[in-house]
C-alpha positions as CSV (number, residue, x, y, z in Angstrom):
1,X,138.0,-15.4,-98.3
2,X,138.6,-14.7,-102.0
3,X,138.9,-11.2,-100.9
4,X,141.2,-11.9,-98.5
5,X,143.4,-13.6,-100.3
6,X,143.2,-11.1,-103.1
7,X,144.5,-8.1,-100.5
8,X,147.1,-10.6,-99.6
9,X,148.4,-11.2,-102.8
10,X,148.7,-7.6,-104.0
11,X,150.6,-6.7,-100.7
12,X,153.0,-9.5,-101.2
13,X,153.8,-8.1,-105.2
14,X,153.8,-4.8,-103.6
15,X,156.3,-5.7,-101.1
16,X,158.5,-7.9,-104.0
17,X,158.5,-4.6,-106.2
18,X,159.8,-2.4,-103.1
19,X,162.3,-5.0,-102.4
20,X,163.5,-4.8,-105.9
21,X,163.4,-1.3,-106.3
22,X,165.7,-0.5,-102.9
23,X,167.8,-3.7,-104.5
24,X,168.6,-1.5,-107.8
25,X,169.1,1.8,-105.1
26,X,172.1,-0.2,-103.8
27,X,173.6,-0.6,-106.2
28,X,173.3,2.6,-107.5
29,X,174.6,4.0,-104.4
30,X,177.3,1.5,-104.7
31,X,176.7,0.4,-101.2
32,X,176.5,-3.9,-102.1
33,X,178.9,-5.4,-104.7
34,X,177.5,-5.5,-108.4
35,X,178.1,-8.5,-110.4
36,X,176.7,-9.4,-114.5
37,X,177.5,-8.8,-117.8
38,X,179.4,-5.5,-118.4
39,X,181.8,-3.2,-120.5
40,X,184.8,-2.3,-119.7
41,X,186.5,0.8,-121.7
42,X,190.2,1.9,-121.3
43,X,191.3,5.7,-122.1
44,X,195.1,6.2,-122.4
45,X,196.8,8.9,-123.4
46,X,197.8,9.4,-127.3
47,X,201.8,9.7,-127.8
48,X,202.9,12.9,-128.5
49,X,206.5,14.8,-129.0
50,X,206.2,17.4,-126.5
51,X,208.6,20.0,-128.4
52,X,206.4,20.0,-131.5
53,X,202.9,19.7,-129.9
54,X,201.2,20.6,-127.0
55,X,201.0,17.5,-124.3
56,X,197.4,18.9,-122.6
57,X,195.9,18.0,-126.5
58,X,196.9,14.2,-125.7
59,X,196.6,13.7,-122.2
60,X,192.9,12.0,-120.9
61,X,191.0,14.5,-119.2
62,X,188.1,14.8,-116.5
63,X,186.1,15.7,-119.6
64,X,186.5,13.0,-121.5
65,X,185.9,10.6,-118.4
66,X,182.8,12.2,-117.5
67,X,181.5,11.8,-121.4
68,X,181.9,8.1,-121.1
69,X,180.4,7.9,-117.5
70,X,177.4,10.0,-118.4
71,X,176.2,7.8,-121.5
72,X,177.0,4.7,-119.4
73,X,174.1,6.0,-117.1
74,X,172.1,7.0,-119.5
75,X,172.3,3.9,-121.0
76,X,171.2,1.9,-118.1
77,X,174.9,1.2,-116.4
78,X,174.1,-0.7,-112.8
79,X,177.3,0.0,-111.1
80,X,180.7,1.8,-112.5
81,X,184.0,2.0,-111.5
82,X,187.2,3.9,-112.4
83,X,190.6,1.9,-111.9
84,X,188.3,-0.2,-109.1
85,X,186.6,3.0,-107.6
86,X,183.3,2.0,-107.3
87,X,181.3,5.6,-108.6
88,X,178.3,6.5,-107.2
89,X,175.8,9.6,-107.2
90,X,177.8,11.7,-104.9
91,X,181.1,11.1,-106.7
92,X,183.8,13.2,-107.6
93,X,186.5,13.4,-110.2
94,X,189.2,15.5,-110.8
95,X,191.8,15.9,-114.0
96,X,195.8,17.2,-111.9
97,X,197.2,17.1,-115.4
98,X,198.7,13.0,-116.4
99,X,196.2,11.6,-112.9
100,X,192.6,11.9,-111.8
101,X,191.2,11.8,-108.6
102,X,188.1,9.8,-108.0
103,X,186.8,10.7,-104.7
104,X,190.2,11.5,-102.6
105,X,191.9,8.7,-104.6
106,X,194.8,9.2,-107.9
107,X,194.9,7.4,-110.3
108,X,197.7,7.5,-113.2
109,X,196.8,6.5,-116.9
110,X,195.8,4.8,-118.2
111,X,192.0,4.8,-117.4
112,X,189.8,1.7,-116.7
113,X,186.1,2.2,-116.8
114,X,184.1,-0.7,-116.0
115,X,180.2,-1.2,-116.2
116,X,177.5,-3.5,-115.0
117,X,174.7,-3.6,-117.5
118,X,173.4,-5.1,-120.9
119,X,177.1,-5.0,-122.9
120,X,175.5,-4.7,-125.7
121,X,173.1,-1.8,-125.3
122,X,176.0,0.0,-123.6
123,X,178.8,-1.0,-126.4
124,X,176.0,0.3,-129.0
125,X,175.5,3.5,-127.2
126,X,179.1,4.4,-126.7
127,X,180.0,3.1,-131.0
128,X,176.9,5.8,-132.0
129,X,178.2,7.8,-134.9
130,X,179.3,10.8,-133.8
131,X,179.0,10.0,-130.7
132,X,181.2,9.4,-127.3
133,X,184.1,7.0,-129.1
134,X,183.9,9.0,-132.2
135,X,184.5,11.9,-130.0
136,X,187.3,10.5,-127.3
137,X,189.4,9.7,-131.3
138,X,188.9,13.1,-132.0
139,X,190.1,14.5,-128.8
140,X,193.5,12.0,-129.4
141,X,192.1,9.6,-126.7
142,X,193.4,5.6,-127.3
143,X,190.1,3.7,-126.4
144,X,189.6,0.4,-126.4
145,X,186.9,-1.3,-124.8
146,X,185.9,-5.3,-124.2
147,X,181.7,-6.6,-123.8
148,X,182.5,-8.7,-120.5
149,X,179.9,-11.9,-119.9
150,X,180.6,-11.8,-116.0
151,X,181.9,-9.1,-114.2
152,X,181.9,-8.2,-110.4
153,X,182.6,-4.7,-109.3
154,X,183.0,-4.2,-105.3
155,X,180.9,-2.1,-103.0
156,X,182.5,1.2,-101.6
157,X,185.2,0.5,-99.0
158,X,186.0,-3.2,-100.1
């Protein structure tokens, strides 16, 4: 019986960690609704006089977008959006000078990234010296971003 019970128990953690684990696949697919503490960071473009200066050295980019997106991942980001666009693997975005498309969609500036994950591991990972903020201030990029307690970001096609 002891035995028994054993297999039994094992099956059912088994079965709790797969449930778990195609749980955290959703939402990385973007495919159910995300909701928890978050980030959310806002790129706009830098003012510029476009006589003296050359607008493309102020104007958010694809680059820049991609930057912030990647170390979201990397820092353990559940779910992302752009301007409401849930991102997911398979996503796409594209600079058409002042807009960016994110997956068939435009969006104008300025550029709302929001992220479902530990705010503070994510707000450290962006702030690294030398690292993505440092970089977007460099690149004449206006970023602000706000640690979030609750956030909810909606699954693709909501």
């Amino acid at each position: 019986i002891r035995s028994y019970e054993q297999s039994f128990s094992n099956k059912e953690k088994a079965h709790a960690d797969l449930v778990e684990e195609a749980r955290d696949l959703r939402l990385l697919l973007g495919v159910i609704p995300s909701a928890g503490p978050g980030i959310t960071i806002t790129l706009k473009d830098a003012d510029y006089d476009p006589v003296e200066q050359n607008p493309n050295d102020y104007i958010v980019h694809e680059s820049h977008i991609f930057k912030v997106i990647n170390e979201l991942r990397i820092s353990g980001a559940q779910g992302l959006s752009i301007n409401g666009q849930r991102i997911t693997a398979n996503s796409f975005i594209k600079c058409t000078g002042p807009v960016i498309t994110v997956d068939g969609k435009t969006f104008p500036a300025p550029f709302v990234i929001e992220a479902i994950g530990d705010s503070d591991v994510l707000a450290s990972s962006l702030y690294l010296k030398g690292g993505v903020i440092d970089g977007l201030i460099r690149d004449n990029i206006v970023v602000t971003t706000e640690q979030m307690k609750e956030m909810k970001l909606a699954a693709l096609g909501e």
